[in-house]
C-alpha positions as a printed Julia matrix, in Angstrom:
207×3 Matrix{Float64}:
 -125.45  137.14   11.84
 -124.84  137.73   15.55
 -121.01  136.32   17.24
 -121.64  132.94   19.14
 -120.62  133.15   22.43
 -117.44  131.46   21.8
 -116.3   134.19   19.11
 -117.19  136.84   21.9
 -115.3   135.45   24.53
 -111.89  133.52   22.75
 -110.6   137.52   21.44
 -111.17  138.52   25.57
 -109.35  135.98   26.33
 -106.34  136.65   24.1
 -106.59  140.03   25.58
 -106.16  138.62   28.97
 -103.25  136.99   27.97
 -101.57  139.44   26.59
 -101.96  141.4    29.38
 -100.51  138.73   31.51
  -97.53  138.73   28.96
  -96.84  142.22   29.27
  -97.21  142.69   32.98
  -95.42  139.63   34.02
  -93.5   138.31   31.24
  -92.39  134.64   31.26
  -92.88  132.17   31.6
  -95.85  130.78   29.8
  -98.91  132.49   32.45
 -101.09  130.34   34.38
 -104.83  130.03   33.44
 -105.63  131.34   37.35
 -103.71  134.71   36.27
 -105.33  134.68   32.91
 -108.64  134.55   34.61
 -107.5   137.24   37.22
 -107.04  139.95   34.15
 -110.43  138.47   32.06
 -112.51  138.42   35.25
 -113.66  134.88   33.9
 -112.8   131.49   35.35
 -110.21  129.39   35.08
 -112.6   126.66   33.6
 -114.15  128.7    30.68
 -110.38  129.68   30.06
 -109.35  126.0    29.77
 -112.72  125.63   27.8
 -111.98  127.82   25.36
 -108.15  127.42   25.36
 -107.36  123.92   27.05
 -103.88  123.42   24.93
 -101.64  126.41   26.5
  -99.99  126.78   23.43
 -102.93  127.84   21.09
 -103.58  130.52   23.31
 -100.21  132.07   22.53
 -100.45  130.8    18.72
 -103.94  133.31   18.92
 -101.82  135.91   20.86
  -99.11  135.73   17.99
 -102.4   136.2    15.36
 -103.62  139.09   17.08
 -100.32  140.77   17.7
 -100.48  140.48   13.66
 -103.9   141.84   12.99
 -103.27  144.43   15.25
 -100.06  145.55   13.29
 -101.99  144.94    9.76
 -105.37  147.05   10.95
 -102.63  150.15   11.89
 -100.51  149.95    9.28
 -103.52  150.01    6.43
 -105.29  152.68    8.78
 -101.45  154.73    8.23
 -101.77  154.33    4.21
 -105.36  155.25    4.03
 -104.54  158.76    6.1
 -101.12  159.41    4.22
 -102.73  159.32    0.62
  -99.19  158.98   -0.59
  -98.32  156.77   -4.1
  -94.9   155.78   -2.17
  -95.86  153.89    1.23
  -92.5   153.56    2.68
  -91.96  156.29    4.46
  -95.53  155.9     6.64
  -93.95  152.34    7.32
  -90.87  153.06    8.6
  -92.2   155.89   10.88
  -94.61  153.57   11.67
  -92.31  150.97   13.24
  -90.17  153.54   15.15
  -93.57  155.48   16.47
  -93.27  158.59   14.36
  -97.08  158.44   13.59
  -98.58  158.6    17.32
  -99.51  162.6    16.12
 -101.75  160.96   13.57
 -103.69  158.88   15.71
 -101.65  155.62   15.17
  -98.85  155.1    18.22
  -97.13  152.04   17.54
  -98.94  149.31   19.81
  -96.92  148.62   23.01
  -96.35  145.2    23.18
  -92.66  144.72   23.2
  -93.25  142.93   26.35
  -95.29  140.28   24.56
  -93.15  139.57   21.77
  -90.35  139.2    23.85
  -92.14  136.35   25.85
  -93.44  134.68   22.67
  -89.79  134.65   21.62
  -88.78  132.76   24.68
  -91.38  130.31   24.21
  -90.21  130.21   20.79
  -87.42  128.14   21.82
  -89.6   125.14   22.84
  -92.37  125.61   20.82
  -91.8   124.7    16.47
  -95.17  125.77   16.0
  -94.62  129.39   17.6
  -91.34  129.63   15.93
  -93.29  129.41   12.65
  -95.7   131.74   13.18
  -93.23  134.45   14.41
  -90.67  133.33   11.34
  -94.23  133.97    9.2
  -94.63  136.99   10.53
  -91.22  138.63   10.22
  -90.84  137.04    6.98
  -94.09  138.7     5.76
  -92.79  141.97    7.04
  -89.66  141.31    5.5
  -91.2   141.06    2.03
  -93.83  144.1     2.65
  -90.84  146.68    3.36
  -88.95  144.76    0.22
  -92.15  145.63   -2.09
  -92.07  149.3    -1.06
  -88.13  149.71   -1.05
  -88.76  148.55   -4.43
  -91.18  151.24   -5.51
  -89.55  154.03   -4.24
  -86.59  153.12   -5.33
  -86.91  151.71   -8.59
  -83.2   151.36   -9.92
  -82.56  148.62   -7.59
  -82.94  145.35   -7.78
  -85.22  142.66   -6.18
  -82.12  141.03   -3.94
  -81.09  144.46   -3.19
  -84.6   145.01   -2.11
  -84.64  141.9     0.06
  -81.56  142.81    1.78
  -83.01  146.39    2.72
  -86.39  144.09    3.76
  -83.77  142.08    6.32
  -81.59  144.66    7.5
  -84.89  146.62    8.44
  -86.47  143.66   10.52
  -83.26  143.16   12.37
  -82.9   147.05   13.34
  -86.29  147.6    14.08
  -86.77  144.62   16.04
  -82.99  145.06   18.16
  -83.95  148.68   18.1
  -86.84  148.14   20.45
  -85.02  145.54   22.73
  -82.64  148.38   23.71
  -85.11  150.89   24.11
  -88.12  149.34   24.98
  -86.97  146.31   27.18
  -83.87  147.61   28.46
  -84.89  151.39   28.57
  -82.57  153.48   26.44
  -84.03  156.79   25.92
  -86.4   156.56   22.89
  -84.22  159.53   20.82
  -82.72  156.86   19.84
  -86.08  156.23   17.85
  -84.84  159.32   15.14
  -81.19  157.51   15.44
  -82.12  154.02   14.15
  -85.07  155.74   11.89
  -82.24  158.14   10.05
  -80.4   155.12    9.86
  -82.37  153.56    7.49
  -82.63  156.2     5.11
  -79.19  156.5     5.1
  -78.93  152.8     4.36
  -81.18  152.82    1.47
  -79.37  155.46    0.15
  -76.18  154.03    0.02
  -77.62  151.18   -1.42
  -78.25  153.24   -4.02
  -75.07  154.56   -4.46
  -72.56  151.64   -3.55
  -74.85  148.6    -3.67
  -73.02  145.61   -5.68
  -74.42  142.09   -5.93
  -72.2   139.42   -4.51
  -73.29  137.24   -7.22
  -71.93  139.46   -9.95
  -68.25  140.03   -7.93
  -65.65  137.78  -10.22
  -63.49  135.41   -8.36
């Protein structure tokens, strides 16, 4: 069954946006310069889109999709049992050679945070994002390394978030030089491994 219109039209939109985001960063872009990078008119953009803030709740969504559709593309080319290695060079753009550079939208996220300050519902959908990432790294933690446990695992999960995401407001929004991409990535091996060597569960410390 052919796309209506309206299915056509809203991802262009989103597109548009995004653009806006990443050229011009906050705050929230007018509908005039959303139409400017769409080529479409205001009106169809208000059409579409006429609360402000679902537009950026679909921008959040496709920011998402767009990290899910890489990330599977990255398992199905490594062929690999243990996943977590194609993740984290994923995230610190150690798989452009292979066809999948991470996508460059620092820019956007770092709006959509900002409008995460006045907005619950974008707040949620970020915290569901980074939550679900969070849990994915966890899972594969977990597989490759087997002798630890799930809470050790979660920790790794959070601790990788946080770098990855502070990683890439040093180098990407405030322009350190992107060696420090095998910096942070080394890092994190070297974290996991000490986990593996040192980790102790606060919950089991006697007091």
């Amino acid at each position: 069954m052919p796309k209506s219109v309206s299915e056509i039209r809203k991802p262009e939109i989103v597109q548009a946006a995004m653009a806006a985001l990443k050229h011009r960063g906050p705050p929230l872009p007018a509908y005039d310069t959303i139409a400017k990078e769409a080529d479409m008119s205001r009106q169809l953009i208000r059409h579409y889109f006429p609360d402000p803030e679902e537009l950026m709740l679909a921008v959040c969504d496709a920011l998402a999709a767009a990290y899910r559709d890489c990330m599977m593309r990255g398992i199905i080319a490594a062929d690999k049992t243990e996943r977590l290695p194609v993740f984290l060079d994923f995230y610190f753009n150690f798989m452009s050679d292979k066809g999948l550079p991470k996508p460059a939208d620092d820019a956007v996220y770092d709006a959509l945070f900002a409008f995460s300050a006045a907005s619950p519902r974008i707040r949620r959908n970020l915290y569901e994002q980074y939550t679900l990432l969070q849990h994915t790294i966890a899972h594969e933690v977990q597989v490759s390394n087997p002798q630890l446990n799930q809470k050790a695992c979660r920790e790794l999960g959070f601790l990788f978030v946080s770098l990855m995401y502070g990683h890439w407001k040093m180098v990407a929004a405030l322009g350190f030089s992107e060696d420090y991409n095998r910096v942070t990535r080394q890092s994190l091996d070297r974290l996991i491994a000490s986990y593996n060597q040192h980790y102790i569960d606060p919950d089991d410390i006697e007091t």
